[in-house]
C-alpha positions in Angstrom: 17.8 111.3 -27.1 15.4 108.9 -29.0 12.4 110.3 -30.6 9.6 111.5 -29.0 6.4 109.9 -29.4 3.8 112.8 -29.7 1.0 113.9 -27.2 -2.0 114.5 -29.5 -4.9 115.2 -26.5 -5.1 118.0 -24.7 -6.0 116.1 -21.2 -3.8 117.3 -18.6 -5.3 114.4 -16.1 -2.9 111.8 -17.6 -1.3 109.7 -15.0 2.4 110.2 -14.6 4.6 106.8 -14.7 7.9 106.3 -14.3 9.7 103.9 -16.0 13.4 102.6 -14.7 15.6 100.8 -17.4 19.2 98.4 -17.0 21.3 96.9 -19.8 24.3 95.0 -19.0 28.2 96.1 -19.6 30.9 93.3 -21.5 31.3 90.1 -21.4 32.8 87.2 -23.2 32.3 88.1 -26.9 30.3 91.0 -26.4 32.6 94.1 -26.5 29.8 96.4 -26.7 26.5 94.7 -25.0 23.6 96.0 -27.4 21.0 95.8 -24.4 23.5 98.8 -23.1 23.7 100.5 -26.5 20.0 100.4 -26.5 19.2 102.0 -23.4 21.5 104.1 -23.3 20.1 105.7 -26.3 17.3 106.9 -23.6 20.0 108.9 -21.5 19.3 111.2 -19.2 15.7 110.6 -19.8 12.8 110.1 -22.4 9.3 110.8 -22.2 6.9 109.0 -24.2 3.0 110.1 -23.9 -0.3 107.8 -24.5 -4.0 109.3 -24.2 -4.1 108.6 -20.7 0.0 108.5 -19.2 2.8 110.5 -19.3 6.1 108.1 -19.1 9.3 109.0 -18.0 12.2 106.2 -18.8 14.8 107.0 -16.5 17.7 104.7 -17.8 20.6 103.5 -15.0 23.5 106.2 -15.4 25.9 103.0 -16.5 25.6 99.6 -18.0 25.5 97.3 -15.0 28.3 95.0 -14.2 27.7 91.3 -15.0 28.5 90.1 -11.8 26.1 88.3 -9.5 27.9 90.6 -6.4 26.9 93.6 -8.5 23.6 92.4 -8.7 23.1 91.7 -5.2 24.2 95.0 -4.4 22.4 96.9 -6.8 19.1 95.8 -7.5 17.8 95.8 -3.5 19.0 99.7 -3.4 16.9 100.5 -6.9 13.7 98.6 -5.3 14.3 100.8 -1.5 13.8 104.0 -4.1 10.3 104.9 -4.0 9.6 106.9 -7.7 9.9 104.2 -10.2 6.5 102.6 -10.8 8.3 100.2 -13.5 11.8 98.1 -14.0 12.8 96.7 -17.1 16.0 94.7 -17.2 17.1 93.9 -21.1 19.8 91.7 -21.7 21.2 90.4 -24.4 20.5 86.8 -26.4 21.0 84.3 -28.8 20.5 85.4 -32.7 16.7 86.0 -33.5 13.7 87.5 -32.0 12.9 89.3 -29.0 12.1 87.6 -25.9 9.9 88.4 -23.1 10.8 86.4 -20.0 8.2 85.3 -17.7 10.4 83.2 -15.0 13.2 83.0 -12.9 14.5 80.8 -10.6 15.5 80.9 -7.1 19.0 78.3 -7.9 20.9 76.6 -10.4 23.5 79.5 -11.3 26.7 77.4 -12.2 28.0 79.4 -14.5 30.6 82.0 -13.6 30.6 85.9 -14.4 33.0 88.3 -15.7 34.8 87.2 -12.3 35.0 83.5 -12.5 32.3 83.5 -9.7 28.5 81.9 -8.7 26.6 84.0 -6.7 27.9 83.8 -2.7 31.0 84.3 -4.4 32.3 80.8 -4.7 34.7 79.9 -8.1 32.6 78.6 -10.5 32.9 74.6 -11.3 34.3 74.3 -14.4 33.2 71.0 -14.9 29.4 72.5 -14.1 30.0 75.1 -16.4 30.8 73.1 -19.0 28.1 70.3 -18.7 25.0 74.0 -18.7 26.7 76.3 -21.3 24.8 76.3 -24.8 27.1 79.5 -26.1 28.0 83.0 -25.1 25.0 84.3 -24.0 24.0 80.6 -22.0 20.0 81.7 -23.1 19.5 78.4 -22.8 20.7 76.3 -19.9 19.7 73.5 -17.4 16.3 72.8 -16.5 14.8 73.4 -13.0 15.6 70.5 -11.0 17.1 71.7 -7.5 13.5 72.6 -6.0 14.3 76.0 -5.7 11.7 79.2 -5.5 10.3 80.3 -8.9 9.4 84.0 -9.0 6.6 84.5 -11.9 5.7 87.9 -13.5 1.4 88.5 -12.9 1.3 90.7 -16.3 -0.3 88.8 -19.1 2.5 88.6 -22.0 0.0 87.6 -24.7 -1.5 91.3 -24.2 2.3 93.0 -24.7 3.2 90.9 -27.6 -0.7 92.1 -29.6 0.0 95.2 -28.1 3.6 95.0 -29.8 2.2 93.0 -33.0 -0.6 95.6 -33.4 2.2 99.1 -33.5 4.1 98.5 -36.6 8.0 98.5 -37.1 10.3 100.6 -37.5 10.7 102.3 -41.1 14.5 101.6 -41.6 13.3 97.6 -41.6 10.5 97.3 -44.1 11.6 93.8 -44.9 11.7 92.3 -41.6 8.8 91.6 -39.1 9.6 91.7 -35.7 8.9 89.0 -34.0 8.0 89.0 -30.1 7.8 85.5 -28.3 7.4 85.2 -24.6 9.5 82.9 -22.8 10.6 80.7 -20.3 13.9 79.8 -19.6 16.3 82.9 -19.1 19.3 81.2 -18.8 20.2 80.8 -15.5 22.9 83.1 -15.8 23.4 86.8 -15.2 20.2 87.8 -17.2 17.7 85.5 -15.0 19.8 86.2 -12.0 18.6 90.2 -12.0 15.4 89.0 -13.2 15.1 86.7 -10.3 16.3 89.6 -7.9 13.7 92.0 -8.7 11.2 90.1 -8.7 12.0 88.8 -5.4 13.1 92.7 -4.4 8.9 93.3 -5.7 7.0 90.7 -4.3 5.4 93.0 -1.8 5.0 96.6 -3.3 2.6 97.1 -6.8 5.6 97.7 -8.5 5.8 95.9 -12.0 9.3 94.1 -12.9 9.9 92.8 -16.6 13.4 91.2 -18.2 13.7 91.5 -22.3 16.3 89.8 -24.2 17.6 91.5 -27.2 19.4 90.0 -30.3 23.4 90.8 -31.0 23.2 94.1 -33.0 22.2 93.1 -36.5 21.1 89.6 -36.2 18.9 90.4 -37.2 18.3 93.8 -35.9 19.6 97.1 -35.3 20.7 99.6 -32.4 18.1 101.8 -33.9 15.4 99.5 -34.6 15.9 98.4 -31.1 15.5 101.8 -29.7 12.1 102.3 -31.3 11.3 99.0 -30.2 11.9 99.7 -27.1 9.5 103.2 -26.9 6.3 100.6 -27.7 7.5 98.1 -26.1 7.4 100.3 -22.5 4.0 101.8 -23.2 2.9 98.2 -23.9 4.4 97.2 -20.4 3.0 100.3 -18.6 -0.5 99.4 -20.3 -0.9 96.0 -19.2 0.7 96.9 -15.6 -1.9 99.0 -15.6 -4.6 96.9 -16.4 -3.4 94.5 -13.6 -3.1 97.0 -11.3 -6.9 98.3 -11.6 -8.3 94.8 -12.0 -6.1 93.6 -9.1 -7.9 96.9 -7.0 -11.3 96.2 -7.6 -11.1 92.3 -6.5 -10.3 93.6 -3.0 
């Protein structure tokens, strides 16, 4: 159980939110998948409390399979549940800072999963595979050139990564800053491919769907640090979804 962040008001009107985290299981290099290790630091559940909400984080019982068939199974059936106001997907990245993703793309997933497959489950092209990887993760890969969809997240990133800048870091790392940058480009892999399904999965409903990429564990950050990250970083999300959702109720 991480720690709990502490309620100092007495209001007992705060809004109750609910919060639902994924990390991803194995693959290639990654034995142990640190955005996994991170959230499942949060299991069963975590509360965290602000002035005004009371979060609960509610993390997926296991990591999820990286798999586009997985995916396409799993994601629709977490979106028909009605009592999660929030999804954050994490996943992890190259070496380096955090990453906010802001897009995801309809096409151009080449590269195969733990299976060997592409989503419809075709056999991946080698030759396509080859021509878009940039490492293990594949953070980077090919531009957007097939004319696909391209599903964009409404929240404002500037106002997570102040909100993010303005809360400190953990104790344990008094030499490092961390460093949030929003991007993108997820990778067309299986990172923007849950991304991409959510936010499809949310198009219609107010609820808020966010991906983070995480850093391999100690390059340049921890477990731990990531799991104090991760408390601020959810109140930051729940904040601005907030924000949107009230300014987005008074313009109609």
């Amino acid at each position: 159980m991480p720690p709990i962040i502490p309620d100092t008001t007495s209001d007992v009107s705060k809004k109750p939110i609910t919060v639902y985290l994924t990390g991803f299981g194995p693959f290639r290099s990654f034995t142990e998948n640190p955005s996994w290790q991170i959230v499942s630091s949060f299991l069963p559940s975590a509360s965290v409390s602000t002035d005004i909400y009371d979060i609960t984080i509610i993390p997926h019982p296991a990591p999820v399979r990286v798999a586009y068939e997985t995916i396409d199974t799993l994601i629709p059936s977490l979106h028909a549940e009605k009592k999660f106001d929030y999804i954050l997907h994490i996943g992890v990245a190259v070496p380096g800072d955090y990453e906010i993703e802001t897009v995801a793309h309809e096409k151009g997933y080449v590269k195969g999963d733990i299976d060997g497959l592409i989503p419809g489950g075709k056999k991946a092209d080698s030759e396509k595979e080859k021509k878009n990887e940039t490492g293990d993760t594949g953070k980077r890969a090919i531009e957007d050139t097939d004319g696909g969809q391209v599903y964009k997240t409404e929240l404002d990133i500037e106002r997570i990564i102040g909100m993010m800048d303005a809360c400190g870091i953990p104790e344990e790392t008094p030499e490092k800053q961390l460093v949030f940058k929003e991007s993108t480009n997820a990778g067309r892999y299986l990172c923007e491919y849950i991304y991409r399904t959510s936010l499809r999965c949310a198009e219609h409903s107010s609820r808020r769907v966010l991906f983070l990429h995480v850093p391999p564990e100690d390059d340049p950050y921890s477990i731990k640090t990531g799991v104090g990250m991760l408390e601020k970083f959810i109140i930051a999300f729940v904040t601005e979804g907030e924000r949107l959702r009230r300014k987005q109720e008074k313009e109609l």
